[in-house]
C-alpha positions as CSV (number, residue, x, y, z in Angstrom):
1,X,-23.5,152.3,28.3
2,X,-23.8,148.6,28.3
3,X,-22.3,148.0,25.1
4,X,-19.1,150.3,25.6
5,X,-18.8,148.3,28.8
6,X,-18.8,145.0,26.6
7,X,-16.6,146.7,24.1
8,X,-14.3,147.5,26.9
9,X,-13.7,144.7,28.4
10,X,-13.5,142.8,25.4
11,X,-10.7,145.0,24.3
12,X,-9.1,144.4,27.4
13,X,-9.3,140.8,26.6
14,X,-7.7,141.1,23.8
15,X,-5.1,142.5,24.9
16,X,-4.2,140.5,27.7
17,X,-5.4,137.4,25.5
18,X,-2.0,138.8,23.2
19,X,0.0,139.2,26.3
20,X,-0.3,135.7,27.8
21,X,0.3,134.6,24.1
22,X,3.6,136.1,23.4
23,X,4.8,135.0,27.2
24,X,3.4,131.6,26.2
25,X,5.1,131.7,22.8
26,X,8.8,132.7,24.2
27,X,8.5,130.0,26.9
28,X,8.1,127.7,23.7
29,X,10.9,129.0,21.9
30,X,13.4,128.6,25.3
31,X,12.1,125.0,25.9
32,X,12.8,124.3,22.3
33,X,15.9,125.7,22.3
34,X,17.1,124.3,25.8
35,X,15.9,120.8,24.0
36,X,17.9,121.1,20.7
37,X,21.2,122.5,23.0
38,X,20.4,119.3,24.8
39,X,19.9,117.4,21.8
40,X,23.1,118.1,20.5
41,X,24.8,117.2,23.5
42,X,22.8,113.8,23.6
């Protein structure tokens, strides 16, 4: 019981852990591409 608790959550973790890093990786991307747009201009 304890373990499939562990196991659980830890999939949960995962999970969100590859959530926060896709949100986290499209906020790169838009910086960057806000930067070179504004790199051009510059």
């Amino acid at each position: 019981m304890k373990w499939e608790g562990i196991a659980f959550h830890f999939t949960n973790y995962i999970i969100i852990g590859k959530y926060l890093w896709a949100i986290c990786l499209m906020n790169t991307l838009q910086n960057y591409s806000i930067i070179s747009i504004l790199g051009l201009f510059w």
